[in-house]
N, C-alpha and C positions, 0 to 999 in steps of 0.2 A: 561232244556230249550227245547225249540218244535226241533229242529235237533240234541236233546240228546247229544251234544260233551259235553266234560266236560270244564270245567271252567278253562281258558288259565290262565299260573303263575301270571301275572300282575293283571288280575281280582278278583285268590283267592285270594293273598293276601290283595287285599281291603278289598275284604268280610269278613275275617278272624280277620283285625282289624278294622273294622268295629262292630265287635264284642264284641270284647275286649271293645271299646271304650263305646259304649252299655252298657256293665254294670256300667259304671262309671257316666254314665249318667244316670243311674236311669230307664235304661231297661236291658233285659235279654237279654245274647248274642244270644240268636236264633233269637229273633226278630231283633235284630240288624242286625245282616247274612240276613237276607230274606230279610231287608231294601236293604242294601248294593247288592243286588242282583237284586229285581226291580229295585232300582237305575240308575243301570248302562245294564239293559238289552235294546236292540235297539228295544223288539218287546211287549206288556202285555204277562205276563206270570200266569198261572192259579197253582193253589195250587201243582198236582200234578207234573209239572214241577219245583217248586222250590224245592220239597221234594225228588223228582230223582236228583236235579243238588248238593243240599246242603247234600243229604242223612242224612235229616230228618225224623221224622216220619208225617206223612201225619195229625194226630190230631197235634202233634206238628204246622205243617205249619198254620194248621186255627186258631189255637188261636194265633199264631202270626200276624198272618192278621188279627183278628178281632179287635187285638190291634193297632196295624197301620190303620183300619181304624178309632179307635174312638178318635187317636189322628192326626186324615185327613190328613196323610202323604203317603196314597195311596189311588188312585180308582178304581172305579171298572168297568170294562167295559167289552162289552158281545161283541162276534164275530159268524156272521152273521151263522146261522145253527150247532151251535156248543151252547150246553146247559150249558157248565161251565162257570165259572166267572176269569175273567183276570183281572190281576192286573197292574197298572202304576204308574209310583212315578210323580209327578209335571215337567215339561220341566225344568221351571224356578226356579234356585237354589233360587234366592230373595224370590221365592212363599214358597218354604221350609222350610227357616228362619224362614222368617214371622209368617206361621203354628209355627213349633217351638216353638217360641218367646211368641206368644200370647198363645200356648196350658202351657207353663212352669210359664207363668203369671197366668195361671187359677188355676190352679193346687195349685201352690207351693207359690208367692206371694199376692195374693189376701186373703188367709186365713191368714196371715201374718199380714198383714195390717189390716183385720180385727180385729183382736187378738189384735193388737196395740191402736188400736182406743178404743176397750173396756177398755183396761185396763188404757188410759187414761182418762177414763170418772169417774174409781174408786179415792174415796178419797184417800190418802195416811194417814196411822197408826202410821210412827213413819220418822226416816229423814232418816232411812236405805229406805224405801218403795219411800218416796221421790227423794230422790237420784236416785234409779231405774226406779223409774216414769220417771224423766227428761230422765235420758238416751233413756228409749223407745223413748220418747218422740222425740231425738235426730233420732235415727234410722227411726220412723214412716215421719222425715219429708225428711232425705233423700230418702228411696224409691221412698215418693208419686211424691221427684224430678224429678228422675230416670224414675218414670213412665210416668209420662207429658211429660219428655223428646225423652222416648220411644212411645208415643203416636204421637209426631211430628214427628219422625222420619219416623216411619210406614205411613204418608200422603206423604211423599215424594214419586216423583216415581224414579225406578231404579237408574235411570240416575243421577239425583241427590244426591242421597245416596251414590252412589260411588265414584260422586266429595266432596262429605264433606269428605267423608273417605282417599278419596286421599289426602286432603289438610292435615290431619297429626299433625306435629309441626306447621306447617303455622297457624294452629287457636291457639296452644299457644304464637304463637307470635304479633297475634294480641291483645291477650288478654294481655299480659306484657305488650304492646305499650301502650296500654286504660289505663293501672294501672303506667305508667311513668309519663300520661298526665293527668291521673286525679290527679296525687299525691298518690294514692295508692301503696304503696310497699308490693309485697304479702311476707310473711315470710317462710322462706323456710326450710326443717328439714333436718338433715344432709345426707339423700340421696341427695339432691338437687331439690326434690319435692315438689311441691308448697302446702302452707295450705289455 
């Protein structure tokens, strides 16, 4: 970091499991570390500084940042007479999500869906192919829920997203309410979870 101290115990070990948690997620813990490191820095910080703070190697550092920025969870900003490039993560953790959210949809469900879609345009060959058909079939119509859902949600702003999130059970129990009064009884499996 630009005053060189090193990185106070409450901080590494964000960094640290921030790292861990990185590879679980489908990045590598150094990038993870560099995340966790712009993150939570008060000031942009440029390659050479996170590779002195994380004691990385300095190639290390830029291909972790080049990965961060092609999944836009950092930018890049230049400071006035000083010809390196500085790094900052989003102010707004919602802004983060969001990124997240919609890079993990590109990525990972989208080809999914599509794959789904093909494969239900194929004939089915015998009732074993059948049977499998339907299931996709099953699966392709919850995501695209999931997604529409995800779709509305993402219009919401802040604010509002955090009162749906607050209200919790309250929306299961409006939604019991609506199924007492329509006459619908939802069935429930022996966790006690609704189908």
């Amino acid at each position: 970091m630009p005053d060189k101290q090193p990185l106070a115990p409450l901080s590494r070990q964000f960094v640290s499991h921030f790292g861990e948690m990185g590879s679980r997620w489908g990045i590598n813990r150094t990038v993870g570390q560099i995340y966790a490191l712009i993150f939570i820095s008060q000031r942009p910080l440029n390659a050479d500084d996170i590779a002195e703070t994380l004691e990385f190697s300095r190639s290390n550092v830029s291909m972790g940042l080049k990965e961060l920025q092609a999944w836009r969870l950092v930018y890049l900003r230049h400071q006035p007479g000083d010809r390196r490039e500085y790094f900052e993560a989003p102010a707004d953790v919602w802004e983060i999500f969001r990124v997240l959210a919609e890079e993990r949809r590109r990525r990972e469900i989208e080809p999914t869906l599509s794959m789904l879609r093909m494969a239900l345009l194929e004939e089915p060959g015998s009732e074993a192919e059948r049977h499998a058909q339907e299931r996709m079939r099953q699966m392709h119509e919850l995501i695209d829920r999931l997604m529409t859902w995800f779709d509305d949600v993402q219009k919401l702003s802040n604010e509002t997203a955090l009162q749906l999130m607050g209200m919790g059970s309250a929306v299961t129990k409006v939604l019991e309410f609506k199924d007492r009064v329509t006459g619908r009884a939802p069935r429930r499996d022996p966790d006690n979870r609704r189908k």
